[in-house]
N, C-alpha and C positions, 0 to 999 in steps of 0.2 A: 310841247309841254316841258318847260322845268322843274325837275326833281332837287333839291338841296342834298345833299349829301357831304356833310363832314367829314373827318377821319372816320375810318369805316372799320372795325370790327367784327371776325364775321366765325361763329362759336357751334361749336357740333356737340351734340348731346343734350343730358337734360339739367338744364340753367333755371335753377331755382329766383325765384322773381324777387326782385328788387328793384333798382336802377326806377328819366329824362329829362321837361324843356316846358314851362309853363306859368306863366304869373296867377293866380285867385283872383280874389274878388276887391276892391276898390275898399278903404273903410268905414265907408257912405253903406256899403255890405255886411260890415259886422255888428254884431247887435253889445246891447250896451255887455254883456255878462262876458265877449270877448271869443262867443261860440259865429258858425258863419249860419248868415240865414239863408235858410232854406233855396234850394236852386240858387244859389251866389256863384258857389264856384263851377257850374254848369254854365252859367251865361258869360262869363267871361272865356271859359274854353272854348264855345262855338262861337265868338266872335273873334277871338284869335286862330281857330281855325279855320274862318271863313277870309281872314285877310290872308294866311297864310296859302290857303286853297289859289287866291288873287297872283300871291307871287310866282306860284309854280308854273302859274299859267304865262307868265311877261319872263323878258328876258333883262338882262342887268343892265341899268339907267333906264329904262320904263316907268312912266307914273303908276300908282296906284291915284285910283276916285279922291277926289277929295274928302275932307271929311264931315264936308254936310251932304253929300252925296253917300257915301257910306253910313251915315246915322241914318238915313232914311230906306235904304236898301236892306240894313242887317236891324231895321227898328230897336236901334238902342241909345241911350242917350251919347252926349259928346264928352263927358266924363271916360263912362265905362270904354269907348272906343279910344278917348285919347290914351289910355290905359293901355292898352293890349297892342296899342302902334308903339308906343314908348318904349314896353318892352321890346318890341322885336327890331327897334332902333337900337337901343344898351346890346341886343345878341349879334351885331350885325347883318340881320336881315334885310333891312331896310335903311334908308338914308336919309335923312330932313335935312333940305339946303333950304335958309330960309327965303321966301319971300316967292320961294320957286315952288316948292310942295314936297310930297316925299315920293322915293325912286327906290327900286331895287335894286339890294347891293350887289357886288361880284360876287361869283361862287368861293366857296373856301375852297383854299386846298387840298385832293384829301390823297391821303398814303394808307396802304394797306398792312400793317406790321407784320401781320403772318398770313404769307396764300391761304387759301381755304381747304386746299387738303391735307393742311397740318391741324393735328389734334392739340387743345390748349387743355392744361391743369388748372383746374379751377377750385379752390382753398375756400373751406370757408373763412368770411369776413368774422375779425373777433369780434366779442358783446354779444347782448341779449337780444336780440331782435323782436319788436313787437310793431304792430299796426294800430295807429284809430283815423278809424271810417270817418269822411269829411262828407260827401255822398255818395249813394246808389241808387241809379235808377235804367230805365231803357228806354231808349231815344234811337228816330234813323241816325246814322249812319253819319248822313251827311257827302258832300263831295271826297272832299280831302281824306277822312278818315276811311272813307268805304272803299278809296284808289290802294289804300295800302294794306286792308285786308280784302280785297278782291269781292266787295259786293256791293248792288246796287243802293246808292243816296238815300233811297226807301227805307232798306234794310235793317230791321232793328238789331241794335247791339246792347250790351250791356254797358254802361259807363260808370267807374268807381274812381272816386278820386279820393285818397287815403294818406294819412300824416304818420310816416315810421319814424319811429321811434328805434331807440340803443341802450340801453342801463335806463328806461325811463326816458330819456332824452330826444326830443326831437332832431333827426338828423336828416332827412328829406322830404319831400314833397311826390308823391305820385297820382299820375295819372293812366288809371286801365282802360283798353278798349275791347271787349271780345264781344266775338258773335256773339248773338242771342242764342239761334237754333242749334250752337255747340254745348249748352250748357243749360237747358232747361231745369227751373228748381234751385239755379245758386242761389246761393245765400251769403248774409251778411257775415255772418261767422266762420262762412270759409275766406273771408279776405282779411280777416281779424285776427284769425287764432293759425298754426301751422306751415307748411308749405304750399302755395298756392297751384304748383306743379303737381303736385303730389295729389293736390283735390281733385286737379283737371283727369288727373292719369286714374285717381282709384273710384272716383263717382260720377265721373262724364264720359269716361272711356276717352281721354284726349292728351295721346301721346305729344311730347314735345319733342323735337328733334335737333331744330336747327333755331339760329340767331344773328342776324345781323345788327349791330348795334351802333353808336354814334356817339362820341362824346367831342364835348368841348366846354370853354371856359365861360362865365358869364356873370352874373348878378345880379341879386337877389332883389327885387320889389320890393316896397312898403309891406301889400298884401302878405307876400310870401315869408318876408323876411319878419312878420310878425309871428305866422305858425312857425318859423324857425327859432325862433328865438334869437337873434341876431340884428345888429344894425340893418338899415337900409342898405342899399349898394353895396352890400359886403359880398366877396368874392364867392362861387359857387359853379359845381359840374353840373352839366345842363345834360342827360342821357337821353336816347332816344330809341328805341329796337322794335325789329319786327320778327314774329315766333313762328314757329310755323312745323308741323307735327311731321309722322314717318312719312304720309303722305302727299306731303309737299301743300298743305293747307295754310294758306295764314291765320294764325287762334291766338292774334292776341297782338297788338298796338299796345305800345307804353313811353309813355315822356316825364320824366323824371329832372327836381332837383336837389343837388345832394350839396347840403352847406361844405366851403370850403375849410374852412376853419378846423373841421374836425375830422373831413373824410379824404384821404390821399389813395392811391395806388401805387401798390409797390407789383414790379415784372422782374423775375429771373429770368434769365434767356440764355440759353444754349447754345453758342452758335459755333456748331461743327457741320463740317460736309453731311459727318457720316448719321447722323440726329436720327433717334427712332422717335415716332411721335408718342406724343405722352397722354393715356385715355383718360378723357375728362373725368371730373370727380365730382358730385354733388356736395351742392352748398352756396350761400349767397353770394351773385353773381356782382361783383365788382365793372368788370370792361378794363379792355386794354387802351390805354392810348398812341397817340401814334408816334412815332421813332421817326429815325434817320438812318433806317433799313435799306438802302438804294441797290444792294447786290438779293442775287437769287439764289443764295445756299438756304436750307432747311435751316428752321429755328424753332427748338422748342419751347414753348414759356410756361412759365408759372405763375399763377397772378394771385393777390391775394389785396383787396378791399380793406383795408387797414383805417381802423377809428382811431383818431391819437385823441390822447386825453389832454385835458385842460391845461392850460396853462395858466 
């Protein structure tokens, strides 16, 4: 089985949510007022993760089905599917040679900036942070999403896919995935209003610990790049991470896109032998990306999720 894996980010403590990788719904899906209908952006995410599921499974130049064979397997039209292949041709995942069909592409490269027994500072991101809910509902699982939080295809989880905002401003796109049976009774208003850590920790009893995260570069959809406010194919950080509590549980799948236009990262880094590592701090969780780190001294970083204003 192949796992993708990007630059790899990998973060100790509790990483207040933010941040990944995912196109919406087609504009055959928006309704005239410019709201999404109802289960839109749910059927495009499980038919992107059901090719995605496809890829992990083949190795790189492998066909995927074709795509009257996959309309008829994931029952969706040749719209909504040619949709969700497009993207993940524009991210590199895939590769359309014509006349030949499409193939899975090579693995990225990936680098790890800081070992994982180094502790990272994590700053909050500046602006106002707020959320509106796109949907919520509970749905299995599925193959893909249940392999990375550790439960069976059956399994029902939660799915929230939610439009953050900044001063007001549209600045990303997310997608949650958490167990069901960690979180009985969420609510819509806890994905809306506060920290979402913070609801897990104070009304589910569900500590967060640890993060592995992913970023990389990419671009924005019709779909997406309309909740964004932005042209099409305008530049954009594609996130990805897996959460997972003191226990060593996974609580929580998210794939995030964060417009590039307005969101950057800035890393301080320390790099001395003698480096005491620096205890994580609460606050919107940015991601590091990856360097040209290639020696093994200790490196402290500082990271800080930076909105730059308009130009």
């Amino acid at each position: 089985m192949r796992e993708r894996n990007p630059g790899t980010t990998r973060l100790t403590g509790a990483v207040p949510v933010l941040p990944a990788e995912a196109a919406l719904v087609p504009r055959s899906e928006v309704d005239g007022s410019g709201g999404i209908r109802p289960g839109g952006v749910l059927k495009r995410e499980r038919v992107r993760d059901a090719v995605l599921g496809m890829v992990e499974e083949r190795r790189a130049g492998d066909a995927i089905p074709s795509e009257r064979i996959l309309c008829v397997q994931l029952g969706v039209s040749r719209p909504t599917l040619r949709a969700a292949v497009d993207e993940l041709v524009a991210a590199g995942v895939l590769i359309r040679e014509h006349g030949r069909g499409v193939f899975v592409a090579p693995e990225k490269i990936t680098q790890e900036l800081v070992p994982g027994r180094h502790s990272l500072s994590v700053p909050r991101a500046s602006g106002a942070w707020a959320s509106r809910l796109l949907e919520f509902t509970t749905v299995p699982a599925g193959a893909r999403v249940g392999r990375r939080l550790s439960l069976s295809p059956a399994a029902q989880i939660v799915y929230v896919a939610r439009l953050r905002l900044v001063d007001g401003h549209p600045m990303a796109i997310e997608h949650l995935h958490i167990p069901a049976a960690l979180v009985p009774g969420l609510t819509s208003r806890e994905l809306e209003h506060g920290d979402l850590y913070e609801h897990l920790r104070t009304h589910h009893d569900v500590h967060v610990n640890e993060a592995t995260q992913t970023i990389e570069p990419t671009v924005a959809t019709r779909s997406e790049a309309e909740l964004l406010e932005v042209p099409e194919l305008s530049p954009a950080l594609l996130f990805e991470r897996l959460t997972t509590d003191t226990a060593g549980r996974p609580v929580e799948y998210v794939h995030s896109l964060y417009r590039g236009d307005r969101y950057r990262i800035v890393s301080r880094l320390t790099l001395r032998a003698d480096t005491t590592p620096v205890a994580p701090s609460n606050g919107h969780h940015p991601g590091i990306p990856p360097g040209d780190f290639i020696h093994g001294d200790p490196v402290a970083a500082s990271t800080l999720g930076d909105v730059q204003g308009r130009r």
